[in-house]
N, C-alpha and C positions, 0 to 999 in steps of 0.2 A: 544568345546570351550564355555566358557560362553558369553550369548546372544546371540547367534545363530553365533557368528562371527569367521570366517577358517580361515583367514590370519592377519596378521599384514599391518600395512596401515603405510610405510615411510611418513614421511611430502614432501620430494622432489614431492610423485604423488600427495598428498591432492593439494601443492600448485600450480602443472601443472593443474590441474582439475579444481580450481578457477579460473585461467588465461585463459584458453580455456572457461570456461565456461560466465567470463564477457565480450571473445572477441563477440563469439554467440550472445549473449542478443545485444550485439554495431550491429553485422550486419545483426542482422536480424531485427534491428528498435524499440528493444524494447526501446528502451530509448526516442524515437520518441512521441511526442503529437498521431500522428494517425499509423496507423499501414497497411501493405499491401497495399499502396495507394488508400485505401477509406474513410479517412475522418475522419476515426473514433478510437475512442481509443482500445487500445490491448484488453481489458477485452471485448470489444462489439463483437470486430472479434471473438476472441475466445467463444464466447457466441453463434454467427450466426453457428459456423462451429460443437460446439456441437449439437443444435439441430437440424441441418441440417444430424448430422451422426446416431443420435439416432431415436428409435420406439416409446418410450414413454415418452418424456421428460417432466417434469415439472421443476416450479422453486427450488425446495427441489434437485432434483438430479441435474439441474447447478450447483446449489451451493457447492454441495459436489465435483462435477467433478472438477471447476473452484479454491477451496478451497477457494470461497470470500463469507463473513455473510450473511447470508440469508439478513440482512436490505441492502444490497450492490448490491445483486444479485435482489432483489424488485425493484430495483430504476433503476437497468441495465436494467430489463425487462420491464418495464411503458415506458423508453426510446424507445426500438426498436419496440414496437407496437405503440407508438405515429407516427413514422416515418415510416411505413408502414412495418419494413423486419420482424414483429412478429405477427404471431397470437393465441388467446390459446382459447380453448373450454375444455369442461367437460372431464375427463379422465378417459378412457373406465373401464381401472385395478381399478378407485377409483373415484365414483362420487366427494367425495369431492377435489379432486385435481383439477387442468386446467394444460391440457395438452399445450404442446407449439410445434407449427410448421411456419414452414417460409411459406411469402407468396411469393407468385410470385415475386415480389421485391426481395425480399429478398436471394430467390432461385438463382436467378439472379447473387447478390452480391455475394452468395459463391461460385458460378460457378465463378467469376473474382477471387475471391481470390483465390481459388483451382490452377489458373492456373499462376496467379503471385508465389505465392508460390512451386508451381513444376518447374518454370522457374528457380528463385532462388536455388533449391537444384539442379536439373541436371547440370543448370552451370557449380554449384562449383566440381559436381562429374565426371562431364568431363574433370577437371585438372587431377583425380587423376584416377592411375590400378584400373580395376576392381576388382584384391584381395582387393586389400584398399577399396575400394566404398563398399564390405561385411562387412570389418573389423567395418569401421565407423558405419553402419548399426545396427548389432549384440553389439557393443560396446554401444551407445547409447542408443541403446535398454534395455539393463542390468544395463545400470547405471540408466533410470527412472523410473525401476521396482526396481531397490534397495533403490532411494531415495522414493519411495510412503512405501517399508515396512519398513523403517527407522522411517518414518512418523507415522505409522499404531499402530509400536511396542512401541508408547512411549519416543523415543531417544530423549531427549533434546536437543542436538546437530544437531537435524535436522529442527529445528527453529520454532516447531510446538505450541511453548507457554511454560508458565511456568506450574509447577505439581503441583496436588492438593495440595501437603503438602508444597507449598512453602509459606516462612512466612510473604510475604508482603502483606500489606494491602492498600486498598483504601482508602481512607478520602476525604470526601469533607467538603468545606468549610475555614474560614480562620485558619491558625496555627499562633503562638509566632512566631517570628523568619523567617516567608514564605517568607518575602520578600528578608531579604539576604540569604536564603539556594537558591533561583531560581537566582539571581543574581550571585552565587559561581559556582551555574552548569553550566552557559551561559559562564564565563569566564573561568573554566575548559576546557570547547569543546571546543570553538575556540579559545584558545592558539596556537593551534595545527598549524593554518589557516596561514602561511606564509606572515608574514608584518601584519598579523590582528591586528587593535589599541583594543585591549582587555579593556583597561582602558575607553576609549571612548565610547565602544558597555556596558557596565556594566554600566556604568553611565545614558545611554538612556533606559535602562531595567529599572534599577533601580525607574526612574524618571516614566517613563510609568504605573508601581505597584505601586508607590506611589502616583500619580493620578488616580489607579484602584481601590486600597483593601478598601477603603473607602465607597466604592459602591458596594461591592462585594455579600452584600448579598439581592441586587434587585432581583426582580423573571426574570429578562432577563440573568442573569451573574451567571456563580457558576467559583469554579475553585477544581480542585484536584490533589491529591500529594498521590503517592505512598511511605508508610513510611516501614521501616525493621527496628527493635529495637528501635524504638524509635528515626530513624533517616530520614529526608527526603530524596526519591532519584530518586524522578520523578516529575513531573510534568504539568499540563495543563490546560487552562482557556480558558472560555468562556466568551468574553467580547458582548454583546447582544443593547447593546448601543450606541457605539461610530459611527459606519459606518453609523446608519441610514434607511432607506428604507426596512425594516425588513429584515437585512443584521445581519449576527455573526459575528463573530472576532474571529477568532482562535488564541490566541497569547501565548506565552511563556510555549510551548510545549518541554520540554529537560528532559531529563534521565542520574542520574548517570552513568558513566562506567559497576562498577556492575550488573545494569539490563539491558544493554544491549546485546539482543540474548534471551531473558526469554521470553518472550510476555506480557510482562506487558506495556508494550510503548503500544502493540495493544490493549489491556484490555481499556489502559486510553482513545486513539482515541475513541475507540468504547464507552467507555460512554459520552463523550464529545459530541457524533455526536447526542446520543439516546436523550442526554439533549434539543441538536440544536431542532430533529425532534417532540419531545413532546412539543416543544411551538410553533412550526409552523414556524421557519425563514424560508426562500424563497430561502435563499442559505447561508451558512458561505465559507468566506476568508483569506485566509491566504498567508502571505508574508515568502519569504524565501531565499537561495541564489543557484546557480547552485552547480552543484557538490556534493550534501546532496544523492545521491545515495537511498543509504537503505530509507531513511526518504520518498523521492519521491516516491519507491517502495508501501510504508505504505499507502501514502495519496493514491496512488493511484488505490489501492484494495480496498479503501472504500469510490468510488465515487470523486475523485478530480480529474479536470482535469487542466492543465500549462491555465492561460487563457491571462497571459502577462510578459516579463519579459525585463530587462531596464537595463543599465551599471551604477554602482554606484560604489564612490570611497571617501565614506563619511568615510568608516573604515580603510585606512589607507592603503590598498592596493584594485585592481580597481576588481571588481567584479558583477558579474551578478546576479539582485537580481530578483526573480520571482512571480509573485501573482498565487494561484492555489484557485479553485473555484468549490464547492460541491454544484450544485443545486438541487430541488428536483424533481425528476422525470427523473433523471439522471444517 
């Protein structure tokens, strides 16, 4: 079979596969600010528990294990050694590395977690026969060995970024026209939003960019826009100014339809953050509404964590709007 692939794949399993797999993420907390009742967010747990399992860890192989930017996994690790669960020394295989091991703190914490998280699976495997507790076992097993060589072999469908040859391009700076292409995409996506006053939130963008683009090219602010043909279909700004307290502003971050699943939404984050960190803000913020799933997912592999969120119902229907916040050494 071409591409290494034996069977045909019905949509009735793809879409059983989805649904089990966003029930998991619901109950095992991933959707949670902290994770395993320690405090701390998913990406940190999972950071203490790989190098807790490994002989040689450094931050190059978190980062590969965890699949978050090495600038991501830098700022996850500065975290857990500021707070005692990390420590790194010179590594043995590669003077220039530093190796990372848990301290006694730390050792501590994966011992709780180790045992919160075996609590939680045996539970659930004491509802069900022992054939099943295999089946589950071997089945999961092979479905995360097929999503890592999905990953591995290139598969765009496995959400691992856009391919070299893909024609979009980044641009920074202002374009003809930016203000109502980012204006079109915000009312695009949340039409979608059930009772969402579209006209209302377009009008508040609107006005917001046209109080921005005018200043857009201070050394605090940049903004960019992913274009294809000569059409814009992304977008994201750093406003460096407005907040104050050497505070960023992450505002009017949206993506055509089209590039969404490409990894160009991740491209753009990622330069937006590299802009934040090359002039030193102390943390960039961003406002947004619950329920934005994937987008959460995004901010949240590259350093953002929920740091407040509030009932608003200025759009037309009542909604939960959230601030999330990327500091540094975080």
């Amino acid at each position: 079979m071409p591409n290494g692939r034996s069977s045909v794949v019905t949509g009735s399993i793809v879409t059983g596969i989805r649904a089990a797999s966003r029930d998991l993420v619901r109950e095992l907390g991933f959707m949670n600010r902290t994770l395993a009742g320690t405090g701390l967010p998913p990406s940190a747990v999972h950071a203490i528990i790989e190098i807790g399992a490994a002989v040689n860890c450094t931050a190059k192989d978190l980062s590969e294990k965890l699949l978050l930017e090495k600038s991501t996994v830098s700022r996850l690790v500065k975290s857990l050694i500021t707070n005692s669960f990390v420590q790194e020394a010179r590594s043995p295989a590669d003077g220039r590395a530093k190796r990372l091991t848990l301290t006694h703190k730390g050792a501590r914490l994966l011992a709780a977690i180790t045992q919160f998280a075996e609590m939680r699976v045996s539970g659930a495997l004491e509802l069900l026969p022992a054939a099943t507790q295999q089946s589950v076992m071997e089945g999961l097993d092979a479905y995360a060995n097929a999503l890592t060589n999905s990953r591995l072999s290139g598969d765009r469908l496995s959400g691992g970024g856009a391919e070299p040859h893909d024609p979009t391009t980044l641009v920074a700076g202002y374009q003809p026209g930016l203000i109502g292409r980012i204006v079109q995409m915000h009312g695009d996506y949340y039409r979608h939003v059930d009772g969402f006053d579209v006209a209302a939130f377009e009008a508040i963008v609107a006005g917001g960019m046209a109080e921005f683009m005018p200043r857009v090219d201070n050394p605090a602010n940049n903004v960019w826009t992913a274009n294809r043909d000569g059409q814009i279909l992304g977008a994201i700004v750093i406003d460096g100014e407005d907040l104050g307290d050497n505070q960023a502003h992450l505002r009017w971050f949206v993506m055509d339809d089209q590039l969404r699943g490409t990894g160009i939404g991740k491209t753009l984050l990622r330069t937006a953050l590299e802009f934040c960190d090359d002039r030193g803000f102390s943390e960039v913020r961003l406002w947004t509404f619950q329920g934005l799933d994937a987008a959460r997912h995004l901010y949240e592999t590259h350093g953002f964590v929920l740091a407040d969120e509030y009932p608003g119902d200025q759009w037309g229907t009542p909604l939960t709007e959230q601030v999330f916040v990327r500091t540094v050494g975080s």
